[in-house]
Structures are given as C-alpha cells and as structure tokens.
N, C-alpha and C positions, 0 to 999 in steps of 0.2 A: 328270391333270397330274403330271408326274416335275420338280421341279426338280432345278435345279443342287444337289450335293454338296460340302462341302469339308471339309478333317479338322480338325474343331473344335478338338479335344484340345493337337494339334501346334500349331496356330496360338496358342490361347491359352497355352502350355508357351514358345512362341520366349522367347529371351532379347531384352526390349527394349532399344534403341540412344538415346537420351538427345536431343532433336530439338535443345533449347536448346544444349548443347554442340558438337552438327554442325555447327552453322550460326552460332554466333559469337551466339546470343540471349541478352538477359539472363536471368536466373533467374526463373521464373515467371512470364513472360510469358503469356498465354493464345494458344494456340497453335489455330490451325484447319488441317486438312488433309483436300485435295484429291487423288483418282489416276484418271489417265485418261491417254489420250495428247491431244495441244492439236489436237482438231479438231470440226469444229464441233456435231457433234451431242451433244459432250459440257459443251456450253453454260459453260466457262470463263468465257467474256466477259462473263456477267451476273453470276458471282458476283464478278468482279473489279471490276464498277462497285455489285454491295450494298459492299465494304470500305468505304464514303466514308462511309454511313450507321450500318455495325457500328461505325466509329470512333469516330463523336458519342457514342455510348454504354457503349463500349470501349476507350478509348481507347487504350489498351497491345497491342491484338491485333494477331497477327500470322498470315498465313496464306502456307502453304508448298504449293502444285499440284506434286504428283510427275506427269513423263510427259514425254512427247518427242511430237513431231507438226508440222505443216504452218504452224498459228497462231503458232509460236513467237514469229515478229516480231513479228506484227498484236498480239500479247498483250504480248510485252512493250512497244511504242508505246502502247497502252493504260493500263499499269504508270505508263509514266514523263508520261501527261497527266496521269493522275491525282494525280500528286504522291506515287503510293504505294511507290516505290521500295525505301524502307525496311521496308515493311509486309506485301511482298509477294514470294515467293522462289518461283522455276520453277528449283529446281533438276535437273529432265531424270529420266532412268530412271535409277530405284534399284535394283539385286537383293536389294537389303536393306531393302525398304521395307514390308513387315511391321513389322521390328523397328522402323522409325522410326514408323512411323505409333500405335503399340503406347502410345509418350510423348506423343500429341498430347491437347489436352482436347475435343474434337470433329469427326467428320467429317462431311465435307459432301457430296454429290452435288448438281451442278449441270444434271444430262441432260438434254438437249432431246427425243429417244426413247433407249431403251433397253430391253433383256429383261429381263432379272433383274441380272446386274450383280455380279460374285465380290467384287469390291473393296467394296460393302456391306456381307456378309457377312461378311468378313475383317477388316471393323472391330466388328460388331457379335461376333462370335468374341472378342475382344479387350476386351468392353465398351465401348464407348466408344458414346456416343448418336448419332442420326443424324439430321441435315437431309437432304432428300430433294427431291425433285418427284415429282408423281405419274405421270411417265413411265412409258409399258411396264410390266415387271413388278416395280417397285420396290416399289409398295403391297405385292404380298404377300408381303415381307420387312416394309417397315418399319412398324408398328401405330403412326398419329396419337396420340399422348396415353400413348404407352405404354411404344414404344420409339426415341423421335423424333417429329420433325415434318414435314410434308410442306408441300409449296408447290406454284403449277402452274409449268411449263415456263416459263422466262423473265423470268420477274416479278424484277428485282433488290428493289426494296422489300418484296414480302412475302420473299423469301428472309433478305435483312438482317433483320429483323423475327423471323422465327421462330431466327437464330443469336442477336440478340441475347438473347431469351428465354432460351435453353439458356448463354448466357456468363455469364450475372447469375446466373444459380440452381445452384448447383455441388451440390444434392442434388437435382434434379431431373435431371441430368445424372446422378449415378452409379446414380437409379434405372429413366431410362430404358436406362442400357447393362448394367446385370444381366438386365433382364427382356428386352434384344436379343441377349444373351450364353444366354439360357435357351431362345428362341425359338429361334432358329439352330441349337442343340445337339437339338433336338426335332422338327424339322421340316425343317434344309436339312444334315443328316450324309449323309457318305458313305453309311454303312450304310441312311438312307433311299432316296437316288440309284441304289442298287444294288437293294435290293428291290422297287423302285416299278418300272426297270428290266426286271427281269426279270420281273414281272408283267404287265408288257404283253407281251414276248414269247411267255411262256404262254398270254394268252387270244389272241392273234394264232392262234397253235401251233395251238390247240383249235378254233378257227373254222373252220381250214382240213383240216383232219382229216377 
C-alpha cells in the first residue's frame, strides 16, 4: 500500500490567516471546520443537522464548510430550517484555505465513502485533531483515541457526540493533533509516497525481467 504524500514541513510552516477576523466572528469563539466540495458523498448534510446537538452543549460554536458544489442550495435550505444561520458559514472555495483552516480549533470529516482524503492530512499537518467517519481510507490516517475520533458514515448524533467531546476538552484536543501532526509527518510525507512509489515499480521491473 503507497499512500497519498504531502509536504508536511511547508504546510505546517504556511503563515496562518485568523478565521474569527475573516468572517466578522467574535474573539474566541470555538470554531469547527469543514473542506470538501457540497456533494453528496462528502456527507455535509448530517454534520450540518449534529450542529443542533453540538450547540446544547456548545453553545458559542461555530462552524465554517469550505468548498463549492451541486448541494449548495439543498445545504443552505437546511442552514436556514435549522435556525443555524448564524452558526453556520459555506463560505465557497478558498485558495487560501490552509492558511484559514491552520486558526480553526477542530476539524471534522463528514464522508459518506472516501479514499484517503488530503484535506485530513493537511489538518492533521497543522495539528489540529480530527472527527472522522470510518469511510474508506480515513481509519488509516486517523488513530481512535489517539489522533481524533471516528464515527460511522451518517450518524449526526454520534458525530455531534464525539465533537462535542473534543470542544469541552481543549488538552485532549492539543494532544490528539501533536500525535496527528507526528503520525502524518512518519507515515504520509512525500519522501514516503515517493519511495513506496518507486518500490513498486522495481519489483514490478524485477518480475518482468
């Protein structure tokens, strides 16, 4: 198995962009963040009905879905039954949404399926812990109990459930995103992707020789 690569180094080096000031948030708000484009296998819709639940015990939280996509209305019609208008920002594609995501206090994967999944990785680069599903290839990024917490596909209540966990405990959050910050840097670098890479091509090479 080669997974995906990405440059640790440079991603955790980006200069962070300030989320609460972009977006007109108060100071300290607790901030959750979403990246995918709004369709449907990347399950938006159920983390957008856990916020009803994150709020009973959250009450200040605010979560921001970067991405652009097909759902955009169906999501935001959902935003605004929900009363969550205020609590809930689809600001569209960022090119700089490293740097935003860099100031959030958790991110979340919602997938319905998925591979591996870079926008993980680039949070977990970043430290920052991670809610998950056990979609596709996300388990063997994200370590239950370790480096985040994982859910199954669709559940809004257990997803709400395992964010709230990770909002109330802000040392349990910075230790699960060192240890997804240490994972990441060991196991999904470049320099792995590249020699894992071409080690298949060699014993392919050798096979056919």
């Amino acid at each position: 198995m080669v997974h995906d690569g990405i440059d640790v180094d440079k991603i955790a080096n980006r200069p962070a962009t300030d989320l609460h000031a972009e977006y007109w948030l108060p100071h300290g708000v607790p901030l959750l963040v979403n990246v995918g484009a709004l369709v449907a296998h990347k399950g938006q819709k159920h983390l957008i009905d856990a916020m009803p639940l994150v709020l009973r015990e959250v009450p200040d939280a605010h979560l921001i879905i970067f991405g652009e996509g097909d759902l955009r209305l169906p999501l935001e019609k959902q935003i605004k039954q929900l009363n969550l208008t205020k609590r809930v920002l689809l600001p569209g594609f960022r090119e700089d949404v490293l740097s935003l995501v860099k100031t959030a206090d958790l991110f979340v994967m919602s997938w319905i399926t998925e591979g591996l999944g870079s926008a993980v990785l680039d949070a977990m680069a970043m430290c920052l812990a991670v809610v998950g599903t056990t979609a596709g290839g996300i388990p063997e990024a994200v370590v239950p109990y370790e480096t985040g917490l994982l859910v199954e596909p669709g559940d809004a209540k257990e997803l709400a459930g395992a964010i709230i966990t990770l909002m109330k405990d802000q040392a349990l959050r910075q230790s699960y995103g060192d240890a997804g910050r240490a994972r990441v840097a060991e196991r999904f670098g470049v320099d792995r992707l590249v020699d894992g890479t071409l080690a298949v091509y060699e014993r392919l090479t050798a096979q056919t020789a």
